[in-house]
MDTraj code that builds the backbone (N, CA, C; nanometers):
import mdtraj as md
import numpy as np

residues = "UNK UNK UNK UNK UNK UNK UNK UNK UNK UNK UNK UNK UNK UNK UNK UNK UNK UNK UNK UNK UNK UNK UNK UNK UNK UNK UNK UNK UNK UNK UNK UNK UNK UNK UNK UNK UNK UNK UNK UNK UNK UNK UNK UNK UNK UNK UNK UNK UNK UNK UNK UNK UNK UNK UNK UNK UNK UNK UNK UNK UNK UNK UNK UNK UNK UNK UNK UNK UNK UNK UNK UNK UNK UNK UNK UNK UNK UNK UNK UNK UNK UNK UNK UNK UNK UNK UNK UNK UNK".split()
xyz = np.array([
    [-6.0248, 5.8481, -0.2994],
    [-5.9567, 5.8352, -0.4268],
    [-5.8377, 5.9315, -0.4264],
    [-5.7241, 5.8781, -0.4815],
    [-5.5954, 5.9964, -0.4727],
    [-5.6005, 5.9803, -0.6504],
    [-5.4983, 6.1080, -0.6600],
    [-5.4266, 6.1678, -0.7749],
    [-5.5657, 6.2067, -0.8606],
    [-5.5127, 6.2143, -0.9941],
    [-5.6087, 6.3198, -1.0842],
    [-5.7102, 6.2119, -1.0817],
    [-5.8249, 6.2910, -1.0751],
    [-5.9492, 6.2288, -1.1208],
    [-5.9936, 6.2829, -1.2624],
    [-5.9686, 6.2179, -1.4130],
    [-6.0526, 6.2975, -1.4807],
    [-6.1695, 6.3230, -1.5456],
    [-6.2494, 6.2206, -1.4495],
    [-6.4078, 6.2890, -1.4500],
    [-6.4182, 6.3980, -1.3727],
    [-6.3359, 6.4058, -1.2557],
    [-6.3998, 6.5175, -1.2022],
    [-6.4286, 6.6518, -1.2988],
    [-6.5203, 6.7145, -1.2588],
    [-6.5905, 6.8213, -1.3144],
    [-6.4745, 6.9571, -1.3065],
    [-6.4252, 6.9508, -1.1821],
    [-6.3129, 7.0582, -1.1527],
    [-6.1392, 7.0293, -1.2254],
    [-6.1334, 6.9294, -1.2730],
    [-6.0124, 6.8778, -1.3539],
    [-6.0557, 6.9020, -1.4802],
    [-6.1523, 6.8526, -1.5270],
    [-6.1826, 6.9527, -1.6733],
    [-6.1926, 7.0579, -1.7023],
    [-6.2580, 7.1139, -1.5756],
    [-6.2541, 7.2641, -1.5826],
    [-6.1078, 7.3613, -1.6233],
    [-6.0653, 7.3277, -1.5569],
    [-5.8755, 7.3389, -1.5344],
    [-5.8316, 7.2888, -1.6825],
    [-5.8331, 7.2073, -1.7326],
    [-5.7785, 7.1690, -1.8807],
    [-5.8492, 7.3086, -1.9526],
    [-5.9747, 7.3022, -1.9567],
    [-6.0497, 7.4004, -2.0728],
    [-5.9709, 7.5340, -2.0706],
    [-5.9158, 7.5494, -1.9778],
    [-5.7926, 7.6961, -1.9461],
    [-5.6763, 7.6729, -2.0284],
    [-5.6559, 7.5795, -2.0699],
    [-5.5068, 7.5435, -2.1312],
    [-5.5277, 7.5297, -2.2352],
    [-5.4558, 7.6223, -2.3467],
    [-5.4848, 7.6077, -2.5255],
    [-5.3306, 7.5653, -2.5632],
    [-5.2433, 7.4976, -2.4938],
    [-5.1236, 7.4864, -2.5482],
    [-5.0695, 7.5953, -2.6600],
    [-4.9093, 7.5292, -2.6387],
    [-4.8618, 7.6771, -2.6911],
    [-4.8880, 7.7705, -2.7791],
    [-4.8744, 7.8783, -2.7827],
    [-4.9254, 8.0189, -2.8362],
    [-4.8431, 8.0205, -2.9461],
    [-4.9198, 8.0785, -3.0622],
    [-4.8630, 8.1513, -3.1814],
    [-4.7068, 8.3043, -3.1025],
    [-4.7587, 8.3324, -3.0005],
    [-4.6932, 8.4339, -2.9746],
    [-4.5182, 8.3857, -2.9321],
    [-4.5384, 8.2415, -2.8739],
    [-4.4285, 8.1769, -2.8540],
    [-4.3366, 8.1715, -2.9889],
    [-4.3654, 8.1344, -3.1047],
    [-4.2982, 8.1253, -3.1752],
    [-4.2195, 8.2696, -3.2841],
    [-4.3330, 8.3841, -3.2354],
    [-4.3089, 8.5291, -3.2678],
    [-4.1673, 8.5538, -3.1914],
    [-4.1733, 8.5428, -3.0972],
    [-4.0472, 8.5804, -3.0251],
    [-3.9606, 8.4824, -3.0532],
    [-3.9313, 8.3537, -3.0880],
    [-3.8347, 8.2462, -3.1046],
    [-3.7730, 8.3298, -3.2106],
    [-3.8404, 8.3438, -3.3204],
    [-3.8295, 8.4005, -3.4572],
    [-3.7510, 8.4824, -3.4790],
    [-3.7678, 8.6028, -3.3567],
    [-3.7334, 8.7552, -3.3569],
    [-3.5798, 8.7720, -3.2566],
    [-3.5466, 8.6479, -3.2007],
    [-3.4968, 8.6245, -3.0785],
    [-3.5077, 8.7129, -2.9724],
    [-3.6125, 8.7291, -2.9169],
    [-3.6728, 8.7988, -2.8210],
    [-3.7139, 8.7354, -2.7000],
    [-3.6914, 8.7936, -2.5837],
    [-3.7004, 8.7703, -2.4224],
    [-3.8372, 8.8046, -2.3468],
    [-3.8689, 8.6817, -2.2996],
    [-3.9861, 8.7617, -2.2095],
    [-3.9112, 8.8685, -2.1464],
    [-3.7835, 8.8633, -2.1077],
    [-3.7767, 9.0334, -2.0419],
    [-3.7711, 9.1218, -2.1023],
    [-3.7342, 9.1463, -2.2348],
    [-3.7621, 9.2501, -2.3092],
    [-3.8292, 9.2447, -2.2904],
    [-3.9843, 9.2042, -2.3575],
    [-4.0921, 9.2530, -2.3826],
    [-4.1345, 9.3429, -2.2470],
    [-4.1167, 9.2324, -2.1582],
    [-4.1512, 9.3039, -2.0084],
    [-4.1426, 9.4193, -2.0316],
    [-4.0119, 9.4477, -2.0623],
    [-3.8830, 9.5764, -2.0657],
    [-3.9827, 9.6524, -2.1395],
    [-4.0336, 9.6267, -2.2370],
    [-4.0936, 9.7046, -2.3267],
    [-4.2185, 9.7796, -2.2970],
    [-4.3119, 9.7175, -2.1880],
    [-4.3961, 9.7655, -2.1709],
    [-4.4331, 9.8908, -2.0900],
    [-4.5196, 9.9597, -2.1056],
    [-4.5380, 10.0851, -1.9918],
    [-4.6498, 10.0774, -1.9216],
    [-4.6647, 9.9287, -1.9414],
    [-4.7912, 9.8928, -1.8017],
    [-4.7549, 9.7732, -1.7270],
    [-4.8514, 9.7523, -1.6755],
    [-4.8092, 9.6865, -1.5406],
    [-4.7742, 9.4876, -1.5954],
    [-4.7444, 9.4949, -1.6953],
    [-4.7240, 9.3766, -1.7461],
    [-4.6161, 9.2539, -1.6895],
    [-4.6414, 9.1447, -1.6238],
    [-4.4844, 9.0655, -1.5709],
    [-4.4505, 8.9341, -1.6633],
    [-4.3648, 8.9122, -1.6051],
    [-4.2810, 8.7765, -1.6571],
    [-4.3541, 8.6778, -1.6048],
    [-4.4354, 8.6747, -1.5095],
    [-4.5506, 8.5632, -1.5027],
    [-4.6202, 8.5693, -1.6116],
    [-4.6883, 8.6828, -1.6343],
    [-4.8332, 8.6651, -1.7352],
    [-4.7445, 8.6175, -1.8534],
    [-4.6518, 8.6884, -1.8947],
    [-4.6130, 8.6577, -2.0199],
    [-4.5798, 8.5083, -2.0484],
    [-4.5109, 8.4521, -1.9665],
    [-4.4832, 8.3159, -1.9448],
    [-4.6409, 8.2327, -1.9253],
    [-4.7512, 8.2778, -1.8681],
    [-4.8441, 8.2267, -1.9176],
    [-4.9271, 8.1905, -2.0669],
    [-4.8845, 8.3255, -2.0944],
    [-4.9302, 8.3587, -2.2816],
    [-4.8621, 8.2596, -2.3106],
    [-4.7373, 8.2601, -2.3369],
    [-4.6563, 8.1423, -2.4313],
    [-4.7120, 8.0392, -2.4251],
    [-4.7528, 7.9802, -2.2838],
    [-4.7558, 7.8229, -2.2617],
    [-4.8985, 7.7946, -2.3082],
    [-5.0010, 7.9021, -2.2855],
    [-5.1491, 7.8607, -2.3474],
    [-5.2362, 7.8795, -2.2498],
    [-5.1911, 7.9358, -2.1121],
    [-5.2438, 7.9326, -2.0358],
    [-5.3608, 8.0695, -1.9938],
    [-5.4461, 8.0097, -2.0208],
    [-5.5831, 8.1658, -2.0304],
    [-5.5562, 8.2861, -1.9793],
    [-5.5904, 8.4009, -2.0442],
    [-5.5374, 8.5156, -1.9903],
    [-5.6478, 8.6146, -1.9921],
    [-5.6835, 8.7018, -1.9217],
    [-5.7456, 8.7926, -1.9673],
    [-5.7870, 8.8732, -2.0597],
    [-5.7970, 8.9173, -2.1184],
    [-5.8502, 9.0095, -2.2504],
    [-5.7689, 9.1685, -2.2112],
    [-5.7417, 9.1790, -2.1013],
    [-5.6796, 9.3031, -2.0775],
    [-5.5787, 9.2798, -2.0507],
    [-5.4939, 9.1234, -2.0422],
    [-5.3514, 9.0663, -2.0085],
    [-5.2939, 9.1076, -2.1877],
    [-5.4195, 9.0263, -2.2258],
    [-5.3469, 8.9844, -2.3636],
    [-5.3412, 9.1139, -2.4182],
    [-5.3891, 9.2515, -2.4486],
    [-5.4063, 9.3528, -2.4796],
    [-5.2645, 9.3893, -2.4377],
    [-5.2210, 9.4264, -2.2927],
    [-5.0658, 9.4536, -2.2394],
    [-4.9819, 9.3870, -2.3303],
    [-5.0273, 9.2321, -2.3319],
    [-4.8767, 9.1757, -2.4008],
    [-4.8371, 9.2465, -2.5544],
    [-4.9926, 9.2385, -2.6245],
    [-4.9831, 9.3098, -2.7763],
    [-4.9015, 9.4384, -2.7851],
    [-4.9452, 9.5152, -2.6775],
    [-4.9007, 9.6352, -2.6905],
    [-4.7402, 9.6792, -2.7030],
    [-4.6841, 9.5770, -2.5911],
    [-4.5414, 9.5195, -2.5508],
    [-4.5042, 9.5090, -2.6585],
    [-4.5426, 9.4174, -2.7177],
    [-4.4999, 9.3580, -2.8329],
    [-4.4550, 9.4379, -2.9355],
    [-4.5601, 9.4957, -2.9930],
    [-4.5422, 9.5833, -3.0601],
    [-4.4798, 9.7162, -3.0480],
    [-4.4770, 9.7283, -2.9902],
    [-4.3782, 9.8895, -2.9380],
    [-4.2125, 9.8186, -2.9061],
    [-4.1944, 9.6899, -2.8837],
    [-4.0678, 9.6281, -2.9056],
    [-3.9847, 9.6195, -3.0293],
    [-4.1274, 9.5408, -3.0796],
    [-4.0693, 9.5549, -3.2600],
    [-4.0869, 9.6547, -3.3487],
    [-4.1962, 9.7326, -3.3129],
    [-4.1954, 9.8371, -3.4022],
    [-4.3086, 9.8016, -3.5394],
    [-4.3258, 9.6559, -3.5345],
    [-4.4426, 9.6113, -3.6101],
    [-4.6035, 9.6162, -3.5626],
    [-4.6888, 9.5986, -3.6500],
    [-4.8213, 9.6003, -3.6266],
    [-4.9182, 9.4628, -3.5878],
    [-4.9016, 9.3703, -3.5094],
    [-4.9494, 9.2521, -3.4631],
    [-5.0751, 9.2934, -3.4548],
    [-5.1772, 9.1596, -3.4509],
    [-5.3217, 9.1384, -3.4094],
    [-5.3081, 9.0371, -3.2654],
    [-5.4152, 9.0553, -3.1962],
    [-5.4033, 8.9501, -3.1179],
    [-5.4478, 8.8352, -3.1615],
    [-5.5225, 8.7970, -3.3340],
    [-5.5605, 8.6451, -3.3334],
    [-5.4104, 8.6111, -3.4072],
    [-5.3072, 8.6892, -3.4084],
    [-5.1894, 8.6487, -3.4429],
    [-5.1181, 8.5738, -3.3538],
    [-5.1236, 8.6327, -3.1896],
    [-5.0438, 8.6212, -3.0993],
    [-5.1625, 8.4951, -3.0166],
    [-5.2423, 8.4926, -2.9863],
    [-5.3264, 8.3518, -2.9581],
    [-5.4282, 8.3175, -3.0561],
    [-5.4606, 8.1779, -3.0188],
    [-5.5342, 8.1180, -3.1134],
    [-5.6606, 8.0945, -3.0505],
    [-5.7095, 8.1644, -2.9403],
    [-5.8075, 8.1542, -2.8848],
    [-5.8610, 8.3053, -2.8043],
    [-5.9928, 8.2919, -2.7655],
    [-6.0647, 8.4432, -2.7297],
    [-6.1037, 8.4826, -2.6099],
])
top = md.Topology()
chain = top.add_chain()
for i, resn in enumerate(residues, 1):
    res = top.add_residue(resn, chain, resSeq=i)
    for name in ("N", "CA", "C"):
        top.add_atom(name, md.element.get_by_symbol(name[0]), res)
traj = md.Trajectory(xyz[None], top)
């Protein structure tokens, strides 16, 4: 069999990772803000991959998403939650 199978067990698996786009995407549209700022902003080991993952919905760690908050906030100077910045745990 070629191309996606989506019974397979391992193709669903792979979707359940994907929450489409993030509340956090539209924080920065808002603010007109750069994944490289934020990058810029951070004082940990945070990249323009992960962040570009956050936006799109794509699962992140609990200690990714923690970096990005932190970013975030020390960018703007405001007080964010993370059920602000994703809609999932």
């Amino acid at each position: 069999m070629t191309g996606i199978d989506s019974d397979n067990p391992l193709f669903q698996e792979e979707n359940s990772r994907d929450y489409g786009p993030q509340p956090l995407a539209g924080i920065l549209a808002e603010r007109g803000l750069t994944n490289h700022q934020v990058v810029a902003a951070s004082t940990e080991q945070l990249t323009h991959k992960m962040l570009a993952k956050g936006c799109r919905g794509r699962y992140l760690s609990p200690k990714v998403r923690q970096k990005i908050l932190r970013a975030l906030n020390r960018l703007t100077g405001e007080t964010f939650t993370l059920a602000q910045l994703f809609n999932y745990r």
